[in-house]
Each structure stands twice: as C-alpha cells, then as structure tokens.
C-alpha positions as CSV (number, residue, x, y, z in Angstrom):
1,X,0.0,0.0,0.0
2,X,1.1,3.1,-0.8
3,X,2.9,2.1,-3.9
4,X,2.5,5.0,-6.3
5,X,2.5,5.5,-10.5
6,X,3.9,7.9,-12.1
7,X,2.6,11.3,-12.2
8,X,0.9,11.5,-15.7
9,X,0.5,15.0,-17.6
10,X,-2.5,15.2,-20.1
11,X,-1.1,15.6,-23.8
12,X,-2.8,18.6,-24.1
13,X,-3.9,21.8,-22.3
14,X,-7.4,22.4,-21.8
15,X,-8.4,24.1,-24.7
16,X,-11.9,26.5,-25.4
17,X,-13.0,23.5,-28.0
18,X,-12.4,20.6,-25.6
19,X,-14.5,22.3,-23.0
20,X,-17.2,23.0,-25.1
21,X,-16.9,19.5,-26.8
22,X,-17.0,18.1,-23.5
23,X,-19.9,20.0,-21.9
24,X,-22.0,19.6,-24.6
25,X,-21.4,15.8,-24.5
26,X,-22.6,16.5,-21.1
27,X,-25.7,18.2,-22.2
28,X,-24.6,20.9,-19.3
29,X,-25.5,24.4,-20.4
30,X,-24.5,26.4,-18.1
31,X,-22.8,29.3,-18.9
32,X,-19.6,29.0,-16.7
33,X,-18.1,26.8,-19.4
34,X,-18.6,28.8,-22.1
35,X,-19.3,32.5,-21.2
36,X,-16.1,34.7,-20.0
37,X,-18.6,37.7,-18.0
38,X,-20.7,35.0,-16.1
39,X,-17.8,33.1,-15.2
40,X,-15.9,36.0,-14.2
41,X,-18.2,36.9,-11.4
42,X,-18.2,33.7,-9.6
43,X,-14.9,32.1,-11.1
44,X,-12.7,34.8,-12.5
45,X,-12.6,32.8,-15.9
46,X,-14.0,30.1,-17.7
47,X,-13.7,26.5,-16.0
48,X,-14.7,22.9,-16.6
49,X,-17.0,20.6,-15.1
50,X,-15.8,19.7,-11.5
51,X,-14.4,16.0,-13.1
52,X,-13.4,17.1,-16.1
53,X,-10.1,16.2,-15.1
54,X,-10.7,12.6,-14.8
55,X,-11.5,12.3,-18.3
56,X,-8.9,14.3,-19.9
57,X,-6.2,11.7,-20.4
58,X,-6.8,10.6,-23.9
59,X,-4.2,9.1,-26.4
60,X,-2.0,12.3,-28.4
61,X,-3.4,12.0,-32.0
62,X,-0.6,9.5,-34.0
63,X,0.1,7.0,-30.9
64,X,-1.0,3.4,-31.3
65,X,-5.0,2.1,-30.7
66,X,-4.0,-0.4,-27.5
67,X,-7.6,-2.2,-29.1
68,X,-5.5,-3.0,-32.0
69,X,-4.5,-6.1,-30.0
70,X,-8.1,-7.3,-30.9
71,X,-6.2,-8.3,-34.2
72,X,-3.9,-10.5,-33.0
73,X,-5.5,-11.8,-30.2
74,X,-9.5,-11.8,-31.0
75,X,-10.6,-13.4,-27.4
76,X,-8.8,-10.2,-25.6
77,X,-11.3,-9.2,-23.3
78,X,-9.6,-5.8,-22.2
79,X,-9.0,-6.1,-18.3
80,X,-5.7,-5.7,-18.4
81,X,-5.5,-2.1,-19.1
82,X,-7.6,-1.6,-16.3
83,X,-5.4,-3.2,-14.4
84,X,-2.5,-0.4,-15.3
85,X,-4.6,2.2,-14.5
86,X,-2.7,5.2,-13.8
87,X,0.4,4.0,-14.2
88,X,0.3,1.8,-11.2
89,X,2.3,-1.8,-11.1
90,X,0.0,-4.4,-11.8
91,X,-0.9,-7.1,-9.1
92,X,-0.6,-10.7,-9.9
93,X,-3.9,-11.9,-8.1
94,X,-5.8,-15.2,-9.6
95,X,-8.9,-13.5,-10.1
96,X,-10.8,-13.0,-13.7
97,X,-13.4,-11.1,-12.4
98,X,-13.5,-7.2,-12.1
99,X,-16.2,-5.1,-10.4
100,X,-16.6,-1.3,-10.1
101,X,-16.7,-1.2,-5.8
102,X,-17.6,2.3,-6.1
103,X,-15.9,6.0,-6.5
104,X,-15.9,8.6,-4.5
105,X,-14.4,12.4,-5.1
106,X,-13.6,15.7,-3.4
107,X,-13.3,18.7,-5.5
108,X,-10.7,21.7,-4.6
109,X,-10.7,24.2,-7.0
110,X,-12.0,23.6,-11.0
111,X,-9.7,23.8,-14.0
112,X,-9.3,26.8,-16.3
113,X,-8.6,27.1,-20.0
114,X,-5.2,26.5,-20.3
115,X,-4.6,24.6,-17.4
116,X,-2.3,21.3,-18.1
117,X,-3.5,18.6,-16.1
118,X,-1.6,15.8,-14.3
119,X,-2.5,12.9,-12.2
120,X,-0.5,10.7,-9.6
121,X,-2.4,7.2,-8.8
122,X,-1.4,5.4,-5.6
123,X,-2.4,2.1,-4.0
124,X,-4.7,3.6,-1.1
125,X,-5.6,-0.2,0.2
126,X,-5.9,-3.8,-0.7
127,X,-7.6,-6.1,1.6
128,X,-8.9,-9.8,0.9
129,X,-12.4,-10.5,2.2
130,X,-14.7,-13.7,2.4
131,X,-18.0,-13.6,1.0
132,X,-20.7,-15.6,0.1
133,X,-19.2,-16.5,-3.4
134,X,-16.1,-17.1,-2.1
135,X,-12.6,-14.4,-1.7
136,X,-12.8,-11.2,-3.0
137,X,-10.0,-8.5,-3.1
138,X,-10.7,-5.3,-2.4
139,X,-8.7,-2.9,-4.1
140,X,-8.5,1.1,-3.3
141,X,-6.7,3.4,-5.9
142,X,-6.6,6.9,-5.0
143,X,-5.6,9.6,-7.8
144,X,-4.7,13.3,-7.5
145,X,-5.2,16.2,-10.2
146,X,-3.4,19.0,-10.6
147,X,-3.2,22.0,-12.4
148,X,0.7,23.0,-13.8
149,X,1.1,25.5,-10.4
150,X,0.5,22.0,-8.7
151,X,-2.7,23.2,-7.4
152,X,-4.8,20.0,-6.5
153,X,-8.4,20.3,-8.4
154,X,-9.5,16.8,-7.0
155,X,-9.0,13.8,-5.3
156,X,-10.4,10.6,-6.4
157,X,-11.3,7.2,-4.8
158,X,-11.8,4.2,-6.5
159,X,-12.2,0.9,-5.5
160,X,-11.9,-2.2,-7.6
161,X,-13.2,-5.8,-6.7
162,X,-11.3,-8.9,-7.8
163,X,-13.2,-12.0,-7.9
C-alpha cells in the first residue's frame, strides 16, 4: 500500500474546443463553461466541469489504438488495461473477475482554460475479504489532479473488486 504511478501530464492543455466539446457531451449548459462575463463573477474565468479532469487523459493523435490487440488476439477481453490504470504496477492476483466497488471524489478548485492537467495514482488499500461466493480482493486506488502551479483540483477514490 502506498505504492504509487507515475505522475501523468495530459497531452494537451485544456483548450476552449475541448470544453465545449465536453460540456456539450454532457448536455450541461451552463454558462460558466462557455461565457467569459458570467464566469468571471463567480470564477474569474472560464472552467470545466468539477471531473473534467478525470476524463482528460486521452491518447495524443498519431500514438498506437491499444484495441489493435483485438487483431492479434480476438478473445482479448480488455482487463488488463484496467489493471494499469494510472500507471500503477499491476498485481498478480488469480482472479478473472472485475467489479466497479464504487468511486468517490472531493473537489478543490475547478480547472481553467489553459490549465495542463496531471494525475499521480497510488495504491490507497488492498484487503482480501470472504463472501458468500467465495474471496474477493478489495482494491483502493486513490488519484490526485493537478493543475501546472501544482494546485490540486481533486482527489479521487476508487475501489476495484477482484473475484
């Protein structure tokens, strides 16, 4: 526990276009994403959606489709890159089955245009557990986002279980 990734920068800054590609996606009008005078008032600027930053980390246009392994290997079923999420070390545990345990998020401050966005992932807790269908592993990953001043916008929680 403990065991950290490496801190992972976003290819990009947030750009007016993302937003707006993003909050639309969203179906979320309001005009704090999009309108400099209303988001002045409350905000000083424009800013994003509180977890915008979550989704941000995308692959920089030209690097490899990791779903091209679905050539080569055509019963792939994915897991595995959820497994190296955020950077972390993988863990070698004998289970096939992954479940979503739940998330959980505090919000600091919300990113700006122009803000480049990183992310550190750490191993928050494992634990093993008995239930009814048998062991379980319960796995906590907590990730940090930051703006380039190294401002922290949020802190995320989320917990994996390995069956």
């Amino acid at each position: 526990m403990g065991t950290s990734g490496p801190r992972l920068t976003a290819p990009y800054p947030l750009r007016e276009e993302d937003l707006r590609r993003f909050t639309q996606g969203l179906m979320n009008a309001d005009p704090i994403h999009y309108d400099e005078r209303v988001a002045a008032a409350r905000y000083g600027g424009v800013v994003a959606p509180a977890l915008y930053p979550a989704h941000v980390f995308r692959r920089p246009a030209g690097s490899p489709d990791p779903f091209e392994r679905f050539v080569e290997d055509p019963e792939w079923d994915g897991t595995d890159l959820a497994a190296g999420l955020g950077g972390l070390p993988p863990l070698d545990l004998p289970f096939s089955r992954v479940l979503n345990g739940g998330v959980e998020a505090e919000f600091h401050q919300l990113a700006r245009v122009g803000d480049t966005i990183s992310a550190q992932s750490s191993y928050a807790d494992i634990q093993e557990r008995e239930g009814r269908s048998g062991t379980m592993v319960l796995i906590t990953i907590e990730t940090t986002y930051t703006n380039q001043d190294a401002a922290v916008l949020a802190r995320v929680r989320s917990t994996v279980i390995l069956r």
